[in-house]
Biotite code that builds the C-alpha atoms (Angstrom):
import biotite.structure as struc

atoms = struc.array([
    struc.Atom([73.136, 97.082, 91.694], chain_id="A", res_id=1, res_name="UNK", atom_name="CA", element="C"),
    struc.Atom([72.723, 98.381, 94.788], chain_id="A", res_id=2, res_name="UNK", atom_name="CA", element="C"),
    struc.Atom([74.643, 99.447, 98.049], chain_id="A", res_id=3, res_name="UNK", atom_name="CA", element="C"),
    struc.Atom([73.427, 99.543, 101.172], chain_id="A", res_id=4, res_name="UNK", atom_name="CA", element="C"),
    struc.Atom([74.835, 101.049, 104.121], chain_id="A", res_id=5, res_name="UNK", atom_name="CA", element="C"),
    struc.Atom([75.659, 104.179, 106.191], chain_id="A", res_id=6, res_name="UNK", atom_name="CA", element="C"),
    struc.Atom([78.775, 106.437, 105.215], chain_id="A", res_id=7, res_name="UNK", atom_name="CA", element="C"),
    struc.Atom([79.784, 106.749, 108.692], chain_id="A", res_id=8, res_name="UNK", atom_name="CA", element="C"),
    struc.Atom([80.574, 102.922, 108.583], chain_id="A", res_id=9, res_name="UNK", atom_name="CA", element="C"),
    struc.Atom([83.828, 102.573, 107.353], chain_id="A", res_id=10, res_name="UNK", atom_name="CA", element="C"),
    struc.Atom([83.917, 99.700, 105.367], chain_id="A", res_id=11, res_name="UNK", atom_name="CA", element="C"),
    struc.Atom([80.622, 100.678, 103.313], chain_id="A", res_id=12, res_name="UNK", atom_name="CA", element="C"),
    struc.Atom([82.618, 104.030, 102.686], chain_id="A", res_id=13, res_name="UNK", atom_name="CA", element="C"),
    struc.Atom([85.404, 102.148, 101.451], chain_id="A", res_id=14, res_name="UNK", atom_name="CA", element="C"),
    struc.Atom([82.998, 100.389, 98.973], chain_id="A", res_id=15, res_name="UNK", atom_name="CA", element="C"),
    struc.Atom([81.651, 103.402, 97.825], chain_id="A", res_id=16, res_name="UNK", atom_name="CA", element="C"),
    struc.Atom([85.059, 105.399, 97.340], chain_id="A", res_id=17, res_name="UNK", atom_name="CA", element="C"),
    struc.Atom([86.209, 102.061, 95.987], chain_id="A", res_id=18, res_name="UNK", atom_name="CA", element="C"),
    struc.Atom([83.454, 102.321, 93.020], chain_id="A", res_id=19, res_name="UNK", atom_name="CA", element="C"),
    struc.Atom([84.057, 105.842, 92.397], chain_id="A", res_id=20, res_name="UNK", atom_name="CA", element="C"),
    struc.Atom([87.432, 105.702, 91.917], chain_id="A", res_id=21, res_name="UNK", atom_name="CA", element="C"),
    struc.Atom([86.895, 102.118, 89.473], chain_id="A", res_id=22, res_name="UNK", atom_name="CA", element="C"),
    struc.Atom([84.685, 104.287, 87.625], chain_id="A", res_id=23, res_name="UNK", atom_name="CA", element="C"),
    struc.Atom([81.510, 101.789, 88.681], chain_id="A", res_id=24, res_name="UNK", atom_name="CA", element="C"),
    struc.Atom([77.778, 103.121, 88.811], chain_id="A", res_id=25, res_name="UNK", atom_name="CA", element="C"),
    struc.Atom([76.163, 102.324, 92.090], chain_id="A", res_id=26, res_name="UNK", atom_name="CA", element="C"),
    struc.Atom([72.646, 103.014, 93.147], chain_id="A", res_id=27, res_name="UNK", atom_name="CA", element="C"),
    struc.Atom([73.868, 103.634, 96.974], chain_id="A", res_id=28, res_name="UNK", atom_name="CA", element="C"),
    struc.Atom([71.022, 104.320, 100.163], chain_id="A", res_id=29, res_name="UNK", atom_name="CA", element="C"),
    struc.Atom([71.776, 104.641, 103.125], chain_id="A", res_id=30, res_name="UNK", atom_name="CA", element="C"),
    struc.Atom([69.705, 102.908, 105.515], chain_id="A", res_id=31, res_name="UNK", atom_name="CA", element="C"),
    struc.Atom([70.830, 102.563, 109.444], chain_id="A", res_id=32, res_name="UNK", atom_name="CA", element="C"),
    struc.Atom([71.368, 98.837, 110.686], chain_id="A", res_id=33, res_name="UNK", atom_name="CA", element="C"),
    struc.Atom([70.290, 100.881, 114.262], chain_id="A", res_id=34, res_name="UNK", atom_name="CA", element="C"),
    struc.Atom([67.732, 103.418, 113.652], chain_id="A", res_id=35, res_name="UNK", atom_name="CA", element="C"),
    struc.Atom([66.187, 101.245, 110.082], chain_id="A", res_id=36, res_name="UNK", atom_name="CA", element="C"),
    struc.Atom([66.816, 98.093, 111.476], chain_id="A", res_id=37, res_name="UNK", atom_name="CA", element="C"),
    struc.Atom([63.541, 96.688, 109.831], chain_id="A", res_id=38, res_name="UNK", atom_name="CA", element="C"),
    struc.Atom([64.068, 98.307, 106.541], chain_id="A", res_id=39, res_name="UNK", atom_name="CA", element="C"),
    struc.Atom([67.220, 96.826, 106.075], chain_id="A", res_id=40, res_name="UNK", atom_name="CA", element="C"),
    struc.Atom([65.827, 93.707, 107.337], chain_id="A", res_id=41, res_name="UNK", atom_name="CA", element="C"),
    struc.Atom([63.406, 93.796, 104.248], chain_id="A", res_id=42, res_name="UNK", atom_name="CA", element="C"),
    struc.Atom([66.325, 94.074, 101.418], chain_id="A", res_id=43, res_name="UNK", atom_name="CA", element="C"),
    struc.Atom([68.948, 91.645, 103.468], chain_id="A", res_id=44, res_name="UNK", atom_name="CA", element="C"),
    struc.Atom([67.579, 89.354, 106.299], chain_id="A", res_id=45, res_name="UNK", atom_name="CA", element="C"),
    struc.Atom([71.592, 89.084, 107.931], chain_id="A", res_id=46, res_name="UNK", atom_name="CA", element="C"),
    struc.Atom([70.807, 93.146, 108.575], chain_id="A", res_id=47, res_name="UNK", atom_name="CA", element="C"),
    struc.Atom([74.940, 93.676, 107.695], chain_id="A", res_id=48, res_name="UNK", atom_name="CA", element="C"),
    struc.Atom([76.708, 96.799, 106.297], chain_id="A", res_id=49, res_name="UNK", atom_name="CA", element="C"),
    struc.Atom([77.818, 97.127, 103.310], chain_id="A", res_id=50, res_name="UNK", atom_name="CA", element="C"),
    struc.Atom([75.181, 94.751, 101.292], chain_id="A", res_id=51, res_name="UNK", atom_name="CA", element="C"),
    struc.Atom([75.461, 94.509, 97.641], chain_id="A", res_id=52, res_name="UNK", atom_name="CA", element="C"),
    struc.Atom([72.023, 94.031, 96.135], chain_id="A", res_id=53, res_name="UNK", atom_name="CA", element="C"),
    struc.Atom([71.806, 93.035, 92.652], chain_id="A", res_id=54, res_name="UNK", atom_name="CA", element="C"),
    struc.Atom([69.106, 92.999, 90.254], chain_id="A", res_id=55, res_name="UNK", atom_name="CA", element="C"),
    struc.Atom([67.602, 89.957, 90.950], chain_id="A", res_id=56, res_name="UNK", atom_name="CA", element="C"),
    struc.Atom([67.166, 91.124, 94.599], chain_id="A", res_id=57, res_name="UNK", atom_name="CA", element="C"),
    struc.Atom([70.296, 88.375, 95.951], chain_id="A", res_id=58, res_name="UNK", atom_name="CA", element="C"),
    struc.Atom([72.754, 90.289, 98.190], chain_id="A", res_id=59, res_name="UNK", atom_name="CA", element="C"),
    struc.Atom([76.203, 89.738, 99.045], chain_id="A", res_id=60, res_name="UNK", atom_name="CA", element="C"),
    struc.Atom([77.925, 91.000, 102.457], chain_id="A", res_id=61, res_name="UNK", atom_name="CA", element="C"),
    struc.Atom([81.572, 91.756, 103.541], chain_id="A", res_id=62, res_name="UNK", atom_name="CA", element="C"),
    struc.Atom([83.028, 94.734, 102.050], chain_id="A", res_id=63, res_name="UNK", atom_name="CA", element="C"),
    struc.Atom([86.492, 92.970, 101.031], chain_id="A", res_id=64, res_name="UNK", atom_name="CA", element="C"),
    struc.Atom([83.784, 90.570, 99.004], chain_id="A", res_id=65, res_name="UNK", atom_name="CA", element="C"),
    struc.Atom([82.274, 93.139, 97.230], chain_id="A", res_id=66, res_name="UNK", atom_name="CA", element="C"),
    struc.Atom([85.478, 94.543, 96.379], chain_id="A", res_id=67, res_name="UNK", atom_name="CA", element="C"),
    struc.Atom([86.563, 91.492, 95.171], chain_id="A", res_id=68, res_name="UNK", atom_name="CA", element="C"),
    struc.Atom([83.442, 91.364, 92.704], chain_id="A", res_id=69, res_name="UNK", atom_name="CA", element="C"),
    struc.Atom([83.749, 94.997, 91.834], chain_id="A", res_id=70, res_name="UNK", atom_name="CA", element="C"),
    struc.Atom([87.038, 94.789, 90.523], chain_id="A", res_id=71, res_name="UNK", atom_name="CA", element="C"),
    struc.Atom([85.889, 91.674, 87.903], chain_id="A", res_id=72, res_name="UNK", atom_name="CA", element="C"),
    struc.Atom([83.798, 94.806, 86.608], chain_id="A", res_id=73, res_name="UNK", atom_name="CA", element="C"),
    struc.Atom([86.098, 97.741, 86.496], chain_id="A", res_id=74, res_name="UNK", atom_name="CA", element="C"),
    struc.Atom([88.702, 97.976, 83.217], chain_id="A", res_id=75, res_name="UNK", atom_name="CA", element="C"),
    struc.Atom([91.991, 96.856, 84.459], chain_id="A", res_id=76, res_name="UNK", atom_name="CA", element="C"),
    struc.Atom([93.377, 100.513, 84.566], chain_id="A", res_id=77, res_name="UNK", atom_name="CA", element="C"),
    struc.Atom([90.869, 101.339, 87.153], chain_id="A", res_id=78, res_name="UNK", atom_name="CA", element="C"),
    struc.Atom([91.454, 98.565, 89.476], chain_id="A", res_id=79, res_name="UNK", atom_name="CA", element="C"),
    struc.Atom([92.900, 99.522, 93.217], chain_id="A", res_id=80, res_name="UNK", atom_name="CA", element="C"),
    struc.Atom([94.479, 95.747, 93.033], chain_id="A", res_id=81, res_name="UNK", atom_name="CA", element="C"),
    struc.Atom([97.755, 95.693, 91.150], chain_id="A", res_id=82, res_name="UNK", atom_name="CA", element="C"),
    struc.Atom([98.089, 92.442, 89.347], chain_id="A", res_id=83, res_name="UNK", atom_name="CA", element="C"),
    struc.Atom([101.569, 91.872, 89.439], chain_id="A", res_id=84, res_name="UNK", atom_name="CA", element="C"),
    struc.Atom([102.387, 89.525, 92.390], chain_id="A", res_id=85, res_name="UNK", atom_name="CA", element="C"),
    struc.Atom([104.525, 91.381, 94.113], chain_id="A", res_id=86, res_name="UNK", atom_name="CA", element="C"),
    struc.Atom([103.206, 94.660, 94.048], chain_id="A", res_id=87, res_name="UNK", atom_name="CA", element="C"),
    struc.Atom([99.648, 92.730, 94.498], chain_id="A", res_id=88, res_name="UNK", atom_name="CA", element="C"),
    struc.Atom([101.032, 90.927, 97.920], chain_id="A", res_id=89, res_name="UNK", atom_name="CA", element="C"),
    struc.Atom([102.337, 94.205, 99.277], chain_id="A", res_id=90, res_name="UNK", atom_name="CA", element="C"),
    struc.Atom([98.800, 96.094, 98.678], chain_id="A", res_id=91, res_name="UNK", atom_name="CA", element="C"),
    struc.Atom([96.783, 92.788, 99.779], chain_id="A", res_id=92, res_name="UNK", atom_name="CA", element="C"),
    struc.Atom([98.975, 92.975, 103.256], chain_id="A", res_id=93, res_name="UNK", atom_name="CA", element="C"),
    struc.Atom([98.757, 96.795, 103.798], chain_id="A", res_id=94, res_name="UNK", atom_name="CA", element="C"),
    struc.Atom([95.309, 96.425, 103.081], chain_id="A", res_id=95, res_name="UNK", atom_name="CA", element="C"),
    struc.Atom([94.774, 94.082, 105.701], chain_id="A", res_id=96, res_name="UNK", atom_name="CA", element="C"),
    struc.Atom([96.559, 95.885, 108.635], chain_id="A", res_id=97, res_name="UNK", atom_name="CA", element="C"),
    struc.Atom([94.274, 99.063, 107.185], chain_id="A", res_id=98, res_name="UNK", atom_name="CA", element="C"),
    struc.Atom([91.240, 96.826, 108.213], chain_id="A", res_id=99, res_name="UNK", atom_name="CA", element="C"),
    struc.Atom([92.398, 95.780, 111.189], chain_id="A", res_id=100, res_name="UNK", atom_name="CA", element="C"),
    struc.Atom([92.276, 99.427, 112.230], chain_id="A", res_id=101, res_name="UNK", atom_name="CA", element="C"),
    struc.Atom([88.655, 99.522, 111.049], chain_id="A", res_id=102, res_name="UNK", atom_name="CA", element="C"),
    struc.Atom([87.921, 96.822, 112.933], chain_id="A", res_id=103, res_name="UNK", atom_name="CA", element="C"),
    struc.Atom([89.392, 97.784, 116.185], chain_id="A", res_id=104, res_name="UNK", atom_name="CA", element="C"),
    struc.Atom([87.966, 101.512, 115.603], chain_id="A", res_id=105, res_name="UNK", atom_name="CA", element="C"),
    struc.Atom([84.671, 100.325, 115.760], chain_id="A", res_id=106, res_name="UNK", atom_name="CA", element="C"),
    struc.Atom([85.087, 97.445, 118.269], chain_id="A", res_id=107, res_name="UNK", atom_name="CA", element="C"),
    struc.Atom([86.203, 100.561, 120.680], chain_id="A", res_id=108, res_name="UNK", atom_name="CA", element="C"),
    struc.Atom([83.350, 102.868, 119.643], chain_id="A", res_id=109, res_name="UNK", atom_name="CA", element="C"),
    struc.Atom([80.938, 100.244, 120.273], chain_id="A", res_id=110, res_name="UNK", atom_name="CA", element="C"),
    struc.Atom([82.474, 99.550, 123.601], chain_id="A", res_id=111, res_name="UNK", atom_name="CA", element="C"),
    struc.Atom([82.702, 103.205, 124.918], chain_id="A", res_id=112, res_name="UNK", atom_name="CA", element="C"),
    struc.Atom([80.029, 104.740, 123.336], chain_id="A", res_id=113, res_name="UNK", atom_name="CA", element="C"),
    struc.Atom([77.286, 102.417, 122.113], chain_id="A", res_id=114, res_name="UNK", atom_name="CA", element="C"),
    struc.Atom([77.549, 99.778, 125.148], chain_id="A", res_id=115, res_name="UNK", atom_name="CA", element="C"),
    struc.Atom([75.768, 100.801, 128.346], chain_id="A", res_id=116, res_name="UNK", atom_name="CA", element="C"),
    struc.Atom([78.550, 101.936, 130.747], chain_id="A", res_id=117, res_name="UNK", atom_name="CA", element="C"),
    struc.Atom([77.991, 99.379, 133.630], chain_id="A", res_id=118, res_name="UNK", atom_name="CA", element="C"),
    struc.Atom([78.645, 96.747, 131.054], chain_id="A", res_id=119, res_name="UNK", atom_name="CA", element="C"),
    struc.Atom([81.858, 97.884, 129.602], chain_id="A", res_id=120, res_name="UNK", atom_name="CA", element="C"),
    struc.Atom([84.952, 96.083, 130.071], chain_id="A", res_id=121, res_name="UNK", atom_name="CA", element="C"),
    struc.Atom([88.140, 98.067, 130.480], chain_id="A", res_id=122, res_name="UNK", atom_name="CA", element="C"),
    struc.Atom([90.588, 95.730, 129.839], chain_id="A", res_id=123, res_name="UNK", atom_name="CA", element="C"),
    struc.Atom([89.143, 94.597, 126.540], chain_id="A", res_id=124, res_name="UNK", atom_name="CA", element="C"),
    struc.Atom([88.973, 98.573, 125.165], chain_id="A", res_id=125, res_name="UNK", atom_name="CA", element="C"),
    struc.Atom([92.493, 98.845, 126.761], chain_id="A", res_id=126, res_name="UNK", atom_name="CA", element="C"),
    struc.Atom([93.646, 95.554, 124.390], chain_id="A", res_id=127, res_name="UNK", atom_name="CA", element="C"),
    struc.Atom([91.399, 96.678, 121.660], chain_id="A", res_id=128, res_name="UNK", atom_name="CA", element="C"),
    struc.Atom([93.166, 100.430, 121.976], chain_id="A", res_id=129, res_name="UNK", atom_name="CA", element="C"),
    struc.Atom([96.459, 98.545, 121.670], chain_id="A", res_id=130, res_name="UNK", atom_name="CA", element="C"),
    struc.Atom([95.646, 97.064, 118.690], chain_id="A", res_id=131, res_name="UNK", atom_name="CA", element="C"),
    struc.Atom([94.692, 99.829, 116.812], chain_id="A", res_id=132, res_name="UNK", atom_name="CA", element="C"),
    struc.Atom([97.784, 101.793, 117.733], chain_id="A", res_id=133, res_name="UNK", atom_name="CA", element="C"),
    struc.Atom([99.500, 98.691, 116.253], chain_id="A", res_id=134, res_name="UNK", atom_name="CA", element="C"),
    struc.Atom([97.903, 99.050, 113.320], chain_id="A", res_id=135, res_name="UNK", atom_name="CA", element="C"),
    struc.Atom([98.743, 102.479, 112.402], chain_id="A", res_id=136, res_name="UNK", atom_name="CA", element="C"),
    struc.Atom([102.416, 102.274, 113.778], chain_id="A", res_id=137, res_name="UNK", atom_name="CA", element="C"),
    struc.Atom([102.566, 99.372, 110.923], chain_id="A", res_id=138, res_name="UNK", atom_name="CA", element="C"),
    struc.Atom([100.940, 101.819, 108.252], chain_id="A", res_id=139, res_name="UNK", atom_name="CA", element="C"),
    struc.Atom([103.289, 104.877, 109.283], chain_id="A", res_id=140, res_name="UNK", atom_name="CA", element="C"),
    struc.Atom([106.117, 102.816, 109.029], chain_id="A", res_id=141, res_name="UNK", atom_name="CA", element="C"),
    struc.Atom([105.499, 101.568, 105.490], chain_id="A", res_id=142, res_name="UNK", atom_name="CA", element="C"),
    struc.Atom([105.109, 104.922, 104.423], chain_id="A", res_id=143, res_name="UNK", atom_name="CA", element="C"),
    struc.Atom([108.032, 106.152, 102.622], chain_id="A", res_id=144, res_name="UNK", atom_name="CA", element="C"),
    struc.Atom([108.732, 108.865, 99.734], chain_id="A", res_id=145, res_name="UNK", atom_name="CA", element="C"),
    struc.Atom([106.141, 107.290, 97.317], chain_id="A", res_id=146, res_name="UNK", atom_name="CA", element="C"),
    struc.Atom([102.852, 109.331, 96.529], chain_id="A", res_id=147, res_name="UNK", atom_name="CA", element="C"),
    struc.Atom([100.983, 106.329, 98.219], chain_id="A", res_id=148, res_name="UNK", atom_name="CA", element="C"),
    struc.Atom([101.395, 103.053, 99.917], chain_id="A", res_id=149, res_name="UNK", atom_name="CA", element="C"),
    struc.Atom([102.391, 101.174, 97.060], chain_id="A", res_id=150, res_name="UNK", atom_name="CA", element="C"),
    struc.Atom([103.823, 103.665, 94.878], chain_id="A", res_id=151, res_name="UNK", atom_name="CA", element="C"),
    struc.Atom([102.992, 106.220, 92.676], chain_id="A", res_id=152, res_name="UNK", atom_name="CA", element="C"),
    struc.Atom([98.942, 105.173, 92.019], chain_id="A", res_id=153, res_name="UNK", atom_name="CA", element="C"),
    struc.Atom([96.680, 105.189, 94.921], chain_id="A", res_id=154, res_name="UNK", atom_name="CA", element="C"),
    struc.Atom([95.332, 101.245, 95.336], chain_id="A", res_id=155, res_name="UNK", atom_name="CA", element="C"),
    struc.Atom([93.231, 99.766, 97.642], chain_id="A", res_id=156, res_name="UNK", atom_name="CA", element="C"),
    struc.Atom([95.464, 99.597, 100.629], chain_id="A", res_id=157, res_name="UNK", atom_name="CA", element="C"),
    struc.Atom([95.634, 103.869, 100.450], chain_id="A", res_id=158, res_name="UNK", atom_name="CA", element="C"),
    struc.Atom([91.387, 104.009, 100.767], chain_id="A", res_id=159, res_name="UNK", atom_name="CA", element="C"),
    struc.Atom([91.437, 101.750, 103.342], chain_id="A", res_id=160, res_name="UNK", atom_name="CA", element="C"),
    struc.Atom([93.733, 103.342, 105.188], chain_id="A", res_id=161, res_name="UNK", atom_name="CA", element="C"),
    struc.Atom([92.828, 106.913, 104.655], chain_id="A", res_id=162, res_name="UNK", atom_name="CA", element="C"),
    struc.Atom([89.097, 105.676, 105.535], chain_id="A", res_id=163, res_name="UNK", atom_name="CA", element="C"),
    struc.Atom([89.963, 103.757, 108.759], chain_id="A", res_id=164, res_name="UNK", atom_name="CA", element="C"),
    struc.Atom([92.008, 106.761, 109.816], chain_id="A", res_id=165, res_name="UNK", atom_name="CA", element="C"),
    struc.Atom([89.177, 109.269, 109.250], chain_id="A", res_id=166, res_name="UNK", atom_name="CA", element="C"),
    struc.Atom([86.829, 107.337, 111.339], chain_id="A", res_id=167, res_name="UNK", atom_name="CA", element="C"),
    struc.Atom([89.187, 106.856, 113.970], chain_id="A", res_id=168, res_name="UNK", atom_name="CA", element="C"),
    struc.Atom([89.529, 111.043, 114.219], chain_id="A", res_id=169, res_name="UNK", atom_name="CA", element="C"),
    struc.Atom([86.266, 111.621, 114.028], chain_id="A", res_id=170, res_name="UNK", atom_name="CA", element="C"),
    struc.Atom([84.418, 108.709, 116.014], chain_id="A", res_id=171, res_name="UNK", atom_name="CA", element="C"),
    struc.Atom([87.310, 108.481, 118.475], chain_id="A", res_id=172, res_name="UNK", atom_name="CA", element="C"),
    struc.Atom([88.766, 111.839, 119.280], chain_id="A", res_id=173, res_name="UNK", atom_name="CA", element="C"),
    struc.Atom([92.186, 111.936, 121.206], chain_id="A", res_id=174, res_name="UNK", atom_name="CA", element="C"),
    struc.Atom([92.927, 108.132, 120.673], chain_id="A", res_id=175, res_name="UNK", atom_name="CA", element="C"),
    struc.Atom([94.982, 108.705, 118.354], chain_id="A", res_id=176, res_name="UNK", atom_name="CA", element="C"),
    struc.Atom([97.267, 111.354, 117.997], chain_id="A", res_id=177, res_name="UNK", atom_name="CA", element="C"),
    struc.Atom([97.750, 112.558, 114.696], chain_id="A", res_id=178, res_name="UNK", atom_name="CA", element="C"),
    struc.Atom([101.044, 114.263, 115.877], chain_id="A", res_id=179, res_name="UNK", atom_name="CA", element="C"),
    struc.Atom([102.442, 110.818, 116.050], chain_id="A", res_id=180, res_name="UNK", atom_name="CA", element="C"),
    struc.Atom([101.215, 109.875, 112.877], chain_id="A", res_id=181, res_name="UNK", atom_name="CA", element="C"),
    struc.Atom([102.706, 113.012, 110.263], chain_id="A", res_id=182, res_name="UNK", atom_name="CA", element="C"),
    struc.Atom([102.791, 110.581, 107.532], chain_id="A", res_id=183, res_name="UNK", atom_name="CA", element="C"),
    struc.Atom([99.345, 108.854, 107.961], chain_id="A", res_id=184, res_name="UNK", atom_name="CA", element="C"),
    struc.Atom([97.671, 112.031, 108.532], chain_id="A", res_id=185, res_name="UNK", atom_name="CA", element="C"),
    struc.Atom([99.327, 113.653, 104.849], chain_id="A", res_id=186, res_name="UNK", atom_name="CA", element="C"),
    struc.Atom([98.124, 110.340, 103.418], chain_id="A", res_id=187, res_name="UNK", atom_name="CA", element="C"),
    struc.Atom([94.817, 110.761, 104.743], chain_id="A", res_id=188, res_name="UNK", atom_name="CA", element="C"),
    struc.Atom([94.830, 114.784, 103.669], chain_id="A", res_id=189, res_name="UNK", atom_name="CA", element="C"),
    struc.Atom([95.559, 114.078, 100.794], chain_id="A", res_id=190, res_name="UNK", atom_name="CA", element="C"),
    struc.Atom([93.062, 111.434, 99.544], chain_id="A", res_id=191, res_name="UNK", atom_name="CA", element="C"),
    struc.Atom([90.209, 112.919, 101.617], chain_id="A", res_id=192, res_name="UNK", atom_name="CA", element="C"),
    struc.Atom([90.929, 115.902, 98.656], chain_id="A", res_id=193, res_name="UNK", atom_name="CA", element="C"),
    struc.Atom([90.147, 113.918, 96.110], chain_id="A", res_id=194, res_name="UNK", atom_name="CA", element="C"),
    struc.Atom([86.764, 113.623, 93.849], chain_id="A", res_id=195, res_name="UNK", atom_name="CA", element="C"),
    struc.Atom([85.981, 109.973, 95.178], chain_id="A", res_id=196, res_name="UNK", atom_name="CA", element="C"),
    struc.Atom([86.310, 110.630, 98.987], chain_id="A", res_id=197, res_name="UNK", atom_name="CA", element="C"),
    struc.Atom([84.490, 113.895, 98.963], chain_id="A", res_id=198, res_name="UNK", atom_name="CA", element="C"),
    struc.Atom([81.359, 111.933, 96.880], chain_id="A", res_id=199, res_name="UNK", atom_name="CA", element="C"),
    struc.Atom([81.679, 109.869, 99.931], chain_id="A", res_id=200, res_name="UNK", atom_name="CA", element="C"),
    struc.Atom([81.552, 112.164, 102.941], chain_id="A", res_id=201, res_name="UNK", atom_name="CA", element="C"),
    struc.Atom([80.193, 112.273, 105.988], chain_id="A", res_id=202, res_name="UNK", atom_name="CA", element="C"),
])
């Protein structure tokens, strides 16, 4: 298998961390949807980061997909998606509100810094901003005295969120302030330390 996709992109770095941490061997190349538009074109005709491309040169898109699959692979121990229901609902939900801040990250860096300025629209980056800021209030308040998110074991919704937050602070300095954010930001130290993110950096 294959991954396709540029690090800077935060939900093809959350694959990747993802399948280091699972313990999962991926063949991963980082072609540009800008700059390699055509290349990537060649391998998967939707041109869409992360893409999966497996052996038989089929491709599956959507990061949360390809998670999905990559867990069936990894030995239970290594999966970021507890299976008991409860602990598995609370990881599922954090994870989501962790990719809504991806989303609205890079909705506002394409608006203010990939979209020509005379077609911007301020009100839509100020209710995209909003969002975001939503997002990680609903992440710092969940954080409490466990290790991670859900406990004592780092799972899904701790990658996603450590990931989301890195490209916010990097792609989108002084949005948001990690001063406001003491907990997010230790969460975010603390797995950028480890083995699987810094395979992954950027």
């Amino acid at each position: 298998m294959k991954l396709i996709g540029m690090l800077d992109s935060p939900f093809v770095r959350r694959t990747v961390v993802s399948a280091h941490l699972m313990h999962l061997a991926l063949d991963h190349e980082q072609i540009s949807v800008f700059r390699q538009f055509d290349q990537f074109r060649a391998l998967n005709p939707l041109v869409k980061a992360p893409t999966l491309v497996f052996d038989d040169g089929t491709v599956m898109v959507e990061s949360q997909i390809i998670l999905q699959y990559l867990e069936t692979l990894a030995a239970p121990k290594d999966r970021l998606t507890p299976a008991d229901p409860a602990a598995r609902q609370r990881c599922l939900r954090l994870t989501s509100v962790a990719l809504a801040a991806c989303d609205r990250s890079v909705q506002r860096y394409y608006e203010t810094s990939v979209r020509p300025e005379v077609h911007r629209w301020l009100d839509w980056t100020g209710r995209v901003t909003e969002q975001l800021l939503a997002s990680y209030d609903m992440l710092e308040a969940e954080l409490g005295a466990s290790p991670w998110l859900c406990g004592n074991e780092i799972t899904q919704a701790d990658v996603t969120t450590a990931v989301a937050w890195r490209f916010t602070q990097t792609k989108l300095p002084g949005i948001v302030d990690p001063a406001h954010y003491p907990r997010l930001a230790a969460l975010s130290a603390k797995a950028e330390a480890l083995p699987a993110f810094q395979a992954a950096d950027y």
